[in-house]
LUMTIDREN-617718 format. One record per residue: residue in one letter; residue number from 1; x, y, z of N, C-alpha, C in turn. Coordinates in steps of 0.001 Angstrom, whole numbers. Each point is the difference from the previous one (the first is absolute). Layout:
N
<atom><r>A</r><k>NUM</k><n_xx>X</n_xx><n_yy>Y</n_yy><n_zz>Z</n_zz><ca_xx>X</ca_xx><ca_yy>Y</ca_yy><ca_zz>Z</ca_zz><c_xx>X</c_xx><c_yy>Y</c_yy><c_zz>Z</c_zz></atom>
...
//
This chain:
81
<atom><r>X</r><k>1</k><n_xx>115560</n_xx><n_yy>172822</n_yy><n_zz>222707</n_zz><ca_xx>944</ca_xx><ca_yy>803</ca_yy><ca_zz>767</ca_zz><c_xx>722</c_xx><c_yy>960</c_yy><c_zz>-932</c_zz></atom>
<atom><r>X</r><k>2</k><n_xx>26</n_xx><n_yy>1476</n_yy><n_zz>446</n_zz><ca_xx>930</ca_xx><ca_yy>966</ca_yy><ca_zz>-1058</ca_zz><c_xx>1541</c_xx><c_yy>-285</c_yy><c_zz>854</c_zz></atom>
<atom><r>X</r><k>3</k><n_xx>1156</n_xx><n_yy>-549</n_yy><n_zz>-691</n_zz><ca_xx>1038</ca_xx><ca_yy>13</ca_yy><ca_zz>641</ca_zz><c_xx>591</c_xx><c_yy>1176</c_yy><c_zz>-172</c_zz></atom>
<atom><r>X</r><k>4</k><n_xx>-636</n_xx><n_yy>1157</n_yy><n_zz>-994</n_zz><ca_xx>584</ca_xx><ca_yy>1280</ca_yy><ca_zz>72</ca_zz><c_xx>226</c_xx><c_yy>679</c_yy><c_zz>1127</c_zz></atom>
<atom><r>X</r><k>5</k><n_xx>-995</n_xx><n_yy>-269</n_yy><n_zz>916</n_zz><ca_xx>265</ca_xx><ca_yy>355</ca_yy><ca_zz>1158</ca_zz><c_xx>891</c_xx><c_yy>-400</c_yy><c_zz>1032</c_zz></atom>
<atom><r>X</r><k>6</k><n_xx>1032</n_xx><n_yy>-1055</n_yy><n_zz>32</n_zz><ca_xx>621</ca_xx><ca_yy>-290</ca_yy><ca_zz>739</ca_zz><c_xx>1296</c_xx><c_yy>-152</c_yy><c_zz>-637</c_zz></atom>
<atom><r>X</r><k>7</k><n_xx>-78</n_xx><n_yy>-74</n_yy><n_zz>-1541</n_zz><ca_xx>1647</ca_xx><ca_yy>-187</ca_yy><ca_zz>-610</ca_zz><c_xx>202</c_xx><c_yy>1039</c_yy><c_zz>-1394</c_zz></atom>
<atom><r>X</r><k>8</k><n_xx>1197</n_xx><n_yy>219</n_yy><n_zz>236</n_zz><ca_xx>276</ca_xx><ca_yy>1237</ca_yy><ca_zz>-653</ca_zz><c_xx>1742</c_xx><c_yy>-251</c_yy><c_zz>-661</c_zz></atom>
<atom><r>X</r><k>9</k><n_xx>214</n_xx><n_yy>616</n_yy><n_zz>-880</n_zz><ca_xx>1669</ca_xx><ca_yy>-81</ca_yy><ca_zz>-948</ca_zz><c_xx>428</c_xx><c_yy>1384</c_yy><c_zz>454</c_zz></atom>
<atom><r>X</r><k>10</k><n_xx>1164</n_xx><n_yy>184</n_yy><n_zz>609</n_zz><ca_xx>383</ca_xx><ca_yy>1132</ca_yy><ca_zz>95</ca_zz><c_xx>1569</c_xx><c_yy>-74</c_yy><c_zz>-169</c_zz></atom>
<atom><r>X</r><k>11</k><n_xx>624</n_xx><n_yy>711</n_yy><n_zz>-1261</n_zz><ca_xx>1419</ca_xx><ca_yy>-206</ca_yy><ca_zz>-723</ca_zz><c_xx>423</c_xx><c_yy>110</c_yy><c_zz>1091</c_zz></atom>
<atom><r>X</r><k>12</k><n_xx>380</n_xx><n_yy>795</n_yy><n_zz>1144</n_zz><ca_xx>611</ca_xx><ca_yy>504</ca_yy><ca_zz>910</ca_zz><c_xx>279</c_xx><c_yy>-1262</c_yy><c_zz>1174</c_zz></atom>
<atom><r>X</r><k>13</k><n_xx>-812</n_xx><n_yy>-1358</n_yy><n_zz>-417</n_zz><ca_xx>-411</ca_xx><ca_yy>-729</ca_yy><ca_zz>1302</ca_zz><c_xx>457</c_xx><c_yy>-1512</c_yy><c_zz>-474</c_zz></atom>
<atom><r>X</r><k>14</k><n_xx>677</n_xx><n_yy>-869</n_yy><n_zz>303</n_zz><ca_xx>160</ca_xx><ca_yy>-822</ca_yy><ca_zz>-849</ca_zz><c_xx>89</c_xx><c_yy>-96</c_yy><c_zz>-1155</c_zz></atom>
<atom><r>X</r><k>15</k><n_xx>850</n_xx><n_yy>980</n_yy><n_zz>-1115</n_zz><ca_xx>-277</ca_xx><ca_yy>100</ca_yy><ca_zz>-1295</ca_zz><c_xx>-1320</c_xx><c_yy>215</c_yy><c_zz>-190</c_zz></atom>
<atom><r>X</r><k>16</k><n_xx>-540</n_xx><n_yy>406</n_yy><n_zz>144</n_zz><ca_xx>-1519</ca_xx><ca_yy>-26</ca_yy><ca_zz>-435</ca_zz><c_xx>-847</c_xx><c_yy>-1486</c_yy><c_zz>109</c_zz></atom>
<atom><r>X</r><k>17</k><n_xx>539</n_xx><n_yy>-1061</n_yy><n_zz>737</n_zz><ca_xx>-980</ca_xx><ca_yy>-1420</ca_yy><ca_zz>320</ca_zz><c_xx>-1280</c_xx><c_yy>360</c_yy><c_zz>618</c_zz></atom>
<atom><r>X</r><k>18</k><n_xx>-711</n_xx><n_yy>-243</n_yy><n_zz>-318</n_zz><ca_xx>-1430</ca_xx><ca_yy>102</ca_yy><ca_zz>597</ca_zz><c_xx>339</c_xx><c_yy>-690</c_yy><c_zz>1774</c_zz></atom>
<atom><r>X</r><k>19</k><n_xx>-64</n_xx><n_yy>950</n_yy><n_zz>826</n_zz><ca_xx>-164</ca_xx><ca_yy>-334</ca_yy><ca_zz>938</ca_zz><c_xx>-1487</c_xx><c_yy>361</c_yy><c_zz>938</c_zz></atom>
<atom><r>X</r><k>20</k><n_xx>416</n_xx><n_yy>-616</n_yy><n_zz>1109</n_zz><ca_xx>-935</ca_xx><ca_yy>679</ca_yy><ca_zz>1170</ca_zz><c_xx>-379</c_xx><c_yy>1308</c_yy><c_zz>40</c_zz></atom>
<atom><r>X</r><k>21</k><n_xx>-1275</n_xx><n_yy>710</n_yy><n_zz>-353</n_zz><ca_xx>720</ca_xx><ca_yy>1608</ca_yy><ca_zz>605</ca_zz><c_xx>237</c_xx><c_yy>-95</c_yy><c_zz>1415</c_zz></atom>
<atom><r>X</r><k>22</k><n_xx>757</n_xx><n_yy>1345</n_yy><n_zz>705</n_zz><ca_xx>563</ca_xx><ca_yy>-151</ca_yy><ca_zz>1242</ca_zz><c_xx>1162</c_xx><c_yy>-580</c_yy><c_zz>150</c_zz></atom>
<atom><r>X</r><k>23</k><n_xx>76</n_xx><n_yy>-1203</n_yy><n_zz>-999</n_zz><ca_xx>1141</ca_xx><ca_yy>-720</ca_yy><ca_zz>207</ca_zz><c_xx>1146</c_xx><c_yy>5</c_yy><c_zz>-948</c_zz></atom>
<atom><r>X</r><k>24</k><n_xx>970</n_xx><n_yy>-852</n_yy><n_zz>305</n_zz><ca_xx>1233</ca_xx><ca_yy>-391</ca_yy><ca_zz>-1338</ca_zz><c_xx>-94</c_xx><c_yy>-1747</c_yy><c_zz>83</c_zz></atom>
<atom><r>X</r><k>25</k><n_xx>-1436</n_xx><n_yy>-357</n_yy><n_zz>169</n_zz><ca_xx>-101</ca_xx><ca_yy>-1689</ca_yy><ca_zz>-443</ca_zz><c_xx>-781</c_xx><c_yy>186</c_yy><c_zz>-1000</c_zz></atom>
<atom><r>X</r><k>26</k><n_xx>508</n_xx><n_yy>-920</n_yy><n_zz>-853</n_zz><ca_xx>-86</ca_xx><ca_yy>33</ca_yy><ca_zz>-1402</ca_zz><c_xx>-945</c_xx><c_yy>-1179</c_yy><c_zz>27</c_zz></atom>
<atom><r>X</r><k>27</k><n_xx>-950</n_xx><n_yy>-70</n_yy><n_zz>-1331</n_zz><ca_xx>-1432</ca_xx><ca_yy>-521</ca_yy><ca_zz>127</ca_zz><c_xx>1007</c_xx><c_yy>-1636</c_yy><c_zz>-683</c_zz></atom>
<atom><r>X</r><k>28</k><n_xx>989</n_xx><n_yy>-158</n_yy><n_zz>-764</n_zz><ca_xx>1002</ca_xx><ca_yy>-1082</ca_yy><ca_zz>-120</ca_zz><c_xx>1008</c_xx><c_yy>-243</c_yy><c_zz>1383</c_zz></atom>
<atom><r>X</r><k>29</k><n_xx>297</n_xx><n_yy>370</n_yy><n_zz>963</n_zz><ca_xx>51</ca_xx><ca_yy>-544</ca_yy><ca_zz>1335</ca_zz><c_xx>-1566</c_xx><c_yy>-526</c_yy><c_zz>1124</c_zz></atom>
<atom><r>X</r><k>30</k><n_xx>-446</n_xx><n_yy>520</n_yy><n_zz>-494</n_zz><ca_xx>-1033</ca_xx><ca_yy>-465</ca_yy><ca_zz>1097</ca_zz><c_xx>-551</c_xx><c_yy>-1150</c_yy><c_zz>-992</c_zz></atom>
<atom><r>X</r><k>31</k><n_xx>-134</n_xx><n_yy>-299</n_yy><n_zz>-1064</n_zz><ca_xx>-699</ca_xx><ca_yy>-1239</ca_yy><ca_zz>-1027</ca_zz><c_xx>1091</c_xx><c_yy>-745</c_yy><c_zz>89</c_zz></atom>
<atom><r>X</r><k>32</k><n_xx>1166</n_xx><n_yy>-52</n_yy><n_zz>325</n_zz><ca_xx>1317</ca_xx><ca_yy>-885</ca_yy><ca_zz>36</ca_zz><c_xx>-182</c_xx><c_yy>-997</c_yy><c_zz>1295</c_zz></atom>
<atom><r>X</r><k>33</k><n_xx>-128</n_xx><n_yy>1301</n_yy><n_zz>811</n_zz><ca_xx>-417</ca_xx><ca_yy>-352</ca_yy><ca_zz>1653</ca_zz><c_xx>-783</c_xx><c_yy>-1466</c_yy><c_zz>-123</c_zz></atom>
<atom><r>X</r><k>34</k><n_xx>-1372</n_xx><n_yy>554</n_yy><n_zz>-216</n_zz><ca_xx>-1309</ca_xx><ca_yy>-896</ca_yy><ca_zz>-230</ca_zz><c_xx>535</c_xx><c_yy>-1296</c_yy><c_zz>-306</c_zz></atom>
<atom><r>X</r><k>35</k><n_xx>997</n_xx><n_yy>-151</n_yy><n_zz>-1769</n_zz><ca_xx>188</ca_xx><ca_yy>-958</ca_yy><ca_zz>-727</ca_zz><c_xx>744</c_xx><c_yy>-510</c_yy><c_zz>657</c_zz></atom>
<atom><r>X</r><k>36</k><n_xx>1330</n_xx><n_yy>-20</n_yy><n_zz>1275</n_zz><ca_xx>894</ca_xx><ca_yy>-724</ca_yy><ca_zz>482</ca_zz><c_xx>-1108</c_xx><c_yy>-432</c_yy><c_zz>1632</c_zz></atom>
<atom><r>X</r><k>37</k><n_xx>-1098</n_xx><n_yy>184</n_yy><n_zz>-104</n_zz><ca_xx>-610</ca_xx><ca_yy>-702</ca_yy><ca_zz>1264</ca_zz><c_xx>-595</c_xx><c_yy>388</c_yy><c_zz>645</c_zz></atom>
<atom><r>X</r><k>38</k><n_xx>188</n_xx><n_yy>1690</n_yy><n_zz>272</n_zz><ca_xx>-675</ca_xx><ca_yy>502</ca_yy><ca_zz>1246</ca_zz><c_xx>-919</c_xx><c_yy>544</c_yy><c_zz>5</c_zz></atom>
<atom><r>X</r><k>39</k><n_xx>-832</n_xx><n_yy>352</n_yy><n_zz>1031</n_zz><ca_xx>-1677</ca_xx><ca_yy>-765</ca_yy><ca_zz>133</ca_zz><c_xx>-133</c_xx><c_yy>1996</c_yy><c_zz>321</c_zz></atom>
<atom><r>X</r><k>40</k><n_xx>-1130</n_xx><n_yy>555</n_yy><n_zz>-417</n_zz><ca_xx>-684</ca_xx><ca_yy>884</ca_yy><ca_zz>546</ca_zz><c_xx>505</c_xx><c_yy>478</c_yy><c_zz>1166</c_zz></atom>
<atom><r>X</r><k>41</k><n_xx>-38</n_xx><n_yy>-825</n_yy><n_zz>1121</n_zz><ca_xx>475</ca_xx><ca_yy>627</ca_yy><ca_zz>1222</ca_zz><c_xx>1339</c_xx><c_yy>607</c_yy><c_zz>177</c_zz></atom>
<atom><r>X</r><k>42</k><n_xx>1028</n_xx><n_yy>-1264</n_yy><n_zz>-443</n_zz><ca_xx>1182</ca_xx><ca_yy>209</ca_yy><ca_zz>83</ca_zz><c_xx>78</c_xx><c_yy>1917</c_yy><c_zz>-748</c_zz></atom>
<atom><r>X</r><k>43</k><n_xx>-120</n_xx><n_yy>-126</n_yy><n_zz>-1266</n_zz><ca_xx>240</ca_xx><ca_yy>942</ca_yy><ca_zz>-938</ca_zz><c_xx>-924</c_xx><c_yy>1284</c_yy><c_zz>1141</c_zz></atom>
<atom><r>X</r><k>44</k><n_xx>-761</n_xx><n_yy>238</n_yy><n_zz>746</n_zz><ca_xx>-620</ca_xx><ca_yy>1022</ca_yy><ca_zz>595</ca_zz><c_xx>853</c_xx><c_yy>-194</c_yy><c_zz>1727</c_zz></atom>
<atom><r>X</r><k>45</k><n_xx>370</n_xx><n_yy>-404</n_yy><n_zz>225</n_zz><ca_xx>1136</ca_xx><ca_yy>-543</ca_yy><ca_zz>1178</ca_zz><c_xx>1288</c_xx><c_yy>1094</c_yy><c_zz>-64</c_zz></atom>
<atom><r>X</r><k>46</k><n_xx>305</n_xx><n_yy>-1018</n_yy><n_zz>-1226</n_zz><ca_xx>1397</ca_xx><ca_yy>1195</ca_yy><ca_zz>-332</ca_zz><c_xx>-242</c_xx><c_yy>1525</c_yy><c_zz>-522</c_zz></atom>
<atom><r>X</r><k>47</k><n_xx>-879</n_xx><n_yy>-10</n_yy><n_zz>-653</n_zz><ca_xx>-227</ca_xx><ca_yy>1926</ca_yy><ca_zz>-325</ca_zz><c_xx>-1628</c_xx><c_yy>150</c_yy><c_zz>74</c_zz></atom>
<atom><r>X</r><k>48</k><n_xx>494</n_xx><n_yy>363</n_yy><n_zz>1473</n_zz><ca_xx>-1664</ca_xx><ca_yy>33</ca_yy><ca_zz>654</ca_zz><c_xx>-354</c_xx><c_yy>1707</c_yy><c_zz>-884</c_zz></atom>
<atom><r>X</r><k>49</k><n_xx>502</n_xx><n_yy>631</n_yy><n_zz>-442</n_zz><ca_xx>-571</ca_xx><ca_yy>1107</ca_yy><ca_zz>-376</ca_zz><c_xx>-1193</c_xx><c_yy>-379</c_yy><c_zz>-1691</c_zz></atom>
<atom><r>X</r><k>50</k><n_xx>409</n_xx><n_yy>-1353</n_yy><n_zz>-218</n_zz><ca_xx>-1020</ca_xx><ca_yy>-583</ca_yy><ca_zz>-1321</ca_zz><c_xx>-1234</c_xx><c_yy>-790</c_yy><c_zz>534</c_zz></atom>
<atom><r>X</r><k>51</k><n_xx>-1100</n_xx><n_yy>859</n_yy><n_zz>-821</n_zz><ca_xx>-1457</ca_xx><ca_yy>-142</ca_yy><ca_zz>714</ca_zz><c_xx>-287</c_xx><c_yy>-729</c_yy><c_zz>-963</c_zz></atom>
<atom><r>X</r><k>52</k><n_xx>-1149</n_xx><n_yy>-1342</n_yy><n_zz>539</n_zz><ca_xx>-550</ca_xx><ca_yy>-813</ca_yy><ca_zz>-983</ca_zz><c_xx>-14</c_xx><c_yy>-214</c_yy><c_zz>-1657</c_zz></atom>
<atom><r>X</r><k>53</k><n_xx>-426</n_xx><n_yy>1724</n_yy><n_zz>386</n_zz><ca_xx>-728</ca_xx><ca_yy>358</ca_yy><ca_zz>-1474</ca_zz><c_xx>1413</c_xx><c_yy>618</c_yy><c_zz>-678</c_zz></atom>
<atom><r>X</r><k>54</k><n_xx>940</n_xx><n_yy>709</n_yy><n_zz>404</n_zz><ca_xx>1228</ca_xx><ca_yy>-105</ca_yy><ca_zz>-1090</ca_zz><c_xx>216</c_xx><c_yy>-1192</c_yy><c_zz>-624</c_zz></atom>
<atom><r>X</r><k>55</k><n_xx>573</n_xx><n_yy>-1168</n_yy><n_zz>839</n_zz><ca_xx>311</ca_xx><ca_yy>-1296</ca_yy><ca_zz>-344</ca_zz><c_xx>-1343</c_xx><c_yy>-402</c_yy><c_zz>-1213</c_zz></atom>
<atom><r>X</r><k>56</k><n_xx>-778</n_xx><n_yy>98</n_yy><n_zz>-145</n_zz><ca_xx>-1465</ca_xx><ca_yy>-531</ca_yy><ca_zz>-430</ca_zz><c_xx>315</c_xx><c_yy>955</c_yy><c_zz>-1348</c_zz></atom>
<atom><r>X</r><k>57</k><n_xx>549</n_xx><n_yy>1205</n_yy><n_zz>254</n_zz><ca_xx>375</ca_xx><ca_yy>1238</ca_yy><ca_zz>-1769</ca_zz><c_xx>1415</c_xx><c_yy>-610</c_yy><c_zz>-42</c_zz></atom>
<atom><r>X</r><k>58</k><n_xx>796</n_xx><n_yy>-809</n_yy><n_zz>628</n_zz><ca_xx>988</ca_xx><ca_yy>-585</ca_yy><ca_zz>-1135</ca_zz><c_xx>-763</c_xx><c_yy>-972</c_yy><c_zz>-1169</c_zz></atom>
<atom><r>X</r><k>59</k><n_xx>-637</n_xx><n_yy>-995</n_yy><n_zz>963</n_zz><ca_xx>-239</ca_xx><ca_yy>-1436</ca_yy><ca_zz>-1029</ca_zz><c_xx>-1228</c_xx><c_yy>1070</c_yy><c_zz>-786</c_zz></atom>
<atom><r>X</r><k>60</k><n_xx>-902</n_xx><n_yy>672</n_yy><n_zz>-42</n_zz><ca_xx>-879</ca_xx><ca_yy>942</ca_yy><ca_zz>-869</ca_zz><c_xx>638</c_xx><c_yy>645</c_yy><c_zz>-1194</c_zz></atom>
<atom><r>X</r><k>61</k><n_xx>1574</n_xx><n_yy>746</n_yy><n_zz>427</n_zz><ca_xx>997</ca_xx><ca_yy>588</ca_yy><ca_zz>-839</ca_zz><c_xx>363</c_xx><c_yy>-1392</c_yy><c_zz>-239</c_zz></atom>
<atom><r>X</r><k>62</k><n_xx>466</n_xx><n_yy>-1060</n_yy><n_zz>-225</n_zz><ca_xx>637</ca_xx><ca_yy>-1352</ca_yy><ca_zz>-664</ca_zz><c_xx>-780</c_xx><c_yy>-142</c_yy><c_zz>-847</c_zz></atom>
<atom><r>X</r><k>63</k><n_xx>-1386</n_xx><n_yy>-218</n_yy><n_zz>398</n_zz><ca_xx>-1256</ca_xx><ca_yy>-772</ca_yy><ca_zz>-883</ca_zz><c_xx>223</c_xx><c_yy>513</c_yy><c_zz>-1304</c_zz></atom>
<atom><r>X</r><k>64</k><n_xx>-277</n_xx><n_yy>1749</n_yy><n_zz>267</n_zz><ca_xx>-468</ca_xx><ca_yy>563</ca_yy><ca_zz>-990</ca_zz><c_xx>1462</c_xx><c_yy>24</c_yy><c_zz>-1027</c_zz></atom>
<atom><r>X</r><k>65</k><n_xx>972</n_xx><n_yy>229</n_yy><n_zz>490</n_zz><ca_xx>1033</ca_xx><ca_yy>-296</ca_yy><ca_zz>-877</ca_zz><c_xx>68</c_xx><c_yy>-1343</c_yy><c_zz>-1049</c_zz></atom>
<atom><r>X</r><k>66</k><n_xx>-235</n_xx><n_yy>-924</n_yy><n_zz>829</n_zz><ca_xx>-212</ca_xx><ca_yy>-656</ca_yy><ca_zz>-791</ca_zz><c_xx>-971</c_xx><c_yy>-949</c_yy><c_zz>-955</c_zz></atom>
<atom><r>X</r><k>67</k><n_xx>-986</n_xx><n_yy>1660</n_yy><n_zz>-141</n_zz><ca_xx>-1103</ca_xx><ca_yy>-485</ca_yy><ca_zz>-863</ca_zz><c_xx>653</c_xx><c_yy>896</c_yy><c_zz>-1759</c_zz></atom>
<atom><r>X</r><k>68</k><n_xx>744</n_xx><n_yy>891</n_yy><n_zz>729</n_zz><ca_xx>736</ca_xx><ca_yy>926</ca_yy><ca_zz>-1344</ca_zz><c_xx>1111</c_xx><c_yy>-1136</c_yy><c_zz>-687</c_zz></atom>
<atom><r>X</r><k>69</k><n_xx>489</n_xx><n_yy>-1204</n_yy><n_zz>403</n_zz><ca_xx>666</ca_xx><ca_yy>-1435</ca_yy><ca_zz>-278</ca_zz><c_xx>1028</c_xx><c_yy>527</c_yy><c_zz>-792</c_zz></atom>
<atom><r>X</r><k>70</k><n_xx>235</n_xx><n_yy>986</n_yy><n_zz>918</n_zz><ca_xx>1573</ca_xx><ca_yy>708</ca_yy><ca_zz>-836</ca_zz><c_xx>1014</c_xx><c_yy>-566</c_yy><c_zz>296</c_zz></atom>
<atom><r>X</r><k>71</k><n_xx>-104</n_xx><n_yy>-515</n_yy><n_zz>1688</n_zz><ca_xx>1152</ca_xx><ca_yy>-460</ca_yy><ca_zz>750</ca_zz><c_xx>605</c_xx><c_yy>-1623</c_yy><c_zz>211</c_zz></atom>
<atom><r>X</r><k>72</k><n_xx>-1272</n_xx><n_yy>-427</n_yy><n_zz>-223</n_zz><ca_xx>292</ca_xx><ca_yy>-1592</ca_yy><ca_zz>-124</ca_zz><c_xx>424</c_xx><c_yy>-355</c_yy><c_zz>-1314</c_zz></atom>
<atom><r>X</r><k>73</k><n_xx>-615</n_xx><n_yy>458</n_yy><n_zz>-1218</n_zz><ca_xx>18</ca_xx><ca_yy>-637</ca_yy><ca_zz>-1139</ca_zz><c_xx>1631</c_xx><c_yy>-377</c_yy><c_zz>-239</c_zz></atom>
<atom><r>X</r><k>74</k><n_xx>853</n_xx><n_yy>710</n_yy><n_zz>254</n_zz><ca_xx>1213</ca_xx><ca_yy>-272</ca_yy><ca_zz>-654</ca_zz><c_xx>436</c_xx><c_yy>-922</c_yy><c_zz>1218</c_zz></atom>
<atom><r>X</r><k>75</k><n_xx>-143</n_xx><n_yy>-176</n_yy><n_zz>1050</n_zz><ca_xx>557</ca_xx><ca_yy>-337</ca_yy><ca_zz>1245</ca_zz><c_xx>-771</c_xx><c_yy>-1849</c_yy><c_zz>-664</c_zz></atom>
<atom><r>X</r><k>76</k><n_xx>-1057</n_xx><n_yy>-200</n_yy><n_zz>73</n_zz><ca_xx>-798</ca_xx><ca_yy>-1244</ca_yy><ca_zz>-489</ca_zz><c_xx>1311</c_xx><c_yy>-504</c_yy><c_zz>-1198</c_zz></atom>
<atom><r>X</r><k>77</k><n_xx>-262</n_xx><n_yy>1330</n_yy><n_zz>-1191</n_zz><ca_xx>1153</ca_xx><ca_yy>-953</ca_yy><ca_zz>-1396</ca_zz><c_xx>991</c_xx><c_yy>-124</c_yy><c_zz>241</c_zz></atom>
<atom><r>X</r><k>78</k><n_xx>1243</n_xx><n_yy>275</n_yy><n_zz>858</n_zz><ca_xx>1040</ca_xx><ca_yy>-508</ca_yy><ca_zz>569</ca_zz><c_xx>-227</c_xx><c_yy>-1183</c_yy><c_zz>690</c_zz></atom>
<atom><r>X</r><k>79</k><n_xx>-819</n_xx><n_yy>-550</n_yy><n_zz>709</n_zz><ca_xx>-304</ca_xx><ca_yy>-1670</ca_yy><ca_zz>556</ca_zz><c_xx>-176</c_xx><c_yy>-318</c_yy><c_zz>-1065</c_zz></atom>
<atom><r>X</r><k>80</k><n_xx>-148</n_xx><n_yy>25</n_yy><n_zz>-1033</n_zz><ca_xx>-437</ca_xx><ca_yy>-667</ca_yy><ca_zz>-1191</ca_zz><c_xx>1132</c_xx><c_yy>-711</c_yy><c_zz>-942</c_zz></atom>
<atom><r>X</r><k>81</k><n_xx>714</n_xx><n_yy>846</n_yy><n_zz>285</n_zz><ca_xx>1622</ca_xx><ca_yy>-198</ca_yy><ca_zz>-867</ca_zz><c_xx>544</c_xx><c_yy>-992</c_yy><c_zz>724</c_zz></atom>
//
């Protein structure tokens, strides 16, 4: 999946958070969503304007972030302490 196509940083838009294009949901609200419980449907229920395949270029935009292991590494050595 290219998530270029569905998520985009724009300074002007949430500080620049990678959101939805179209939108002001941020690809860290909708992965929050997911992590506190709610199921596919729910999350397309409440903002019926998000099509499969956006939702599908967040976790694509997550993956790949964290194959660059920029973002966990320090987040991991703080549990450590």
């Amino acid at each position: 999946m290219d998530w270029k196509t569905y998520i985009h940083s724009d300074p002007k838009i949430l500080l620049g958070k990678p959101v939805i294009k179209g939108t002001r949901l941020s690809v860290e609200f909708i992965l929050g969503l997911f992590s506190e419980g709610w199921t596919e449907q729910q999350v397309r229920m409440s903002y019926p304007t998000l099509s499969a395949q956006a939702i599908q270029a967040v976790f694509a935009f997550a993956a790949e972030c964290l194959k660059e292991d920029v973002f966990y590494k320090s987040l991991l050595s703080a549990e450590a302490e």
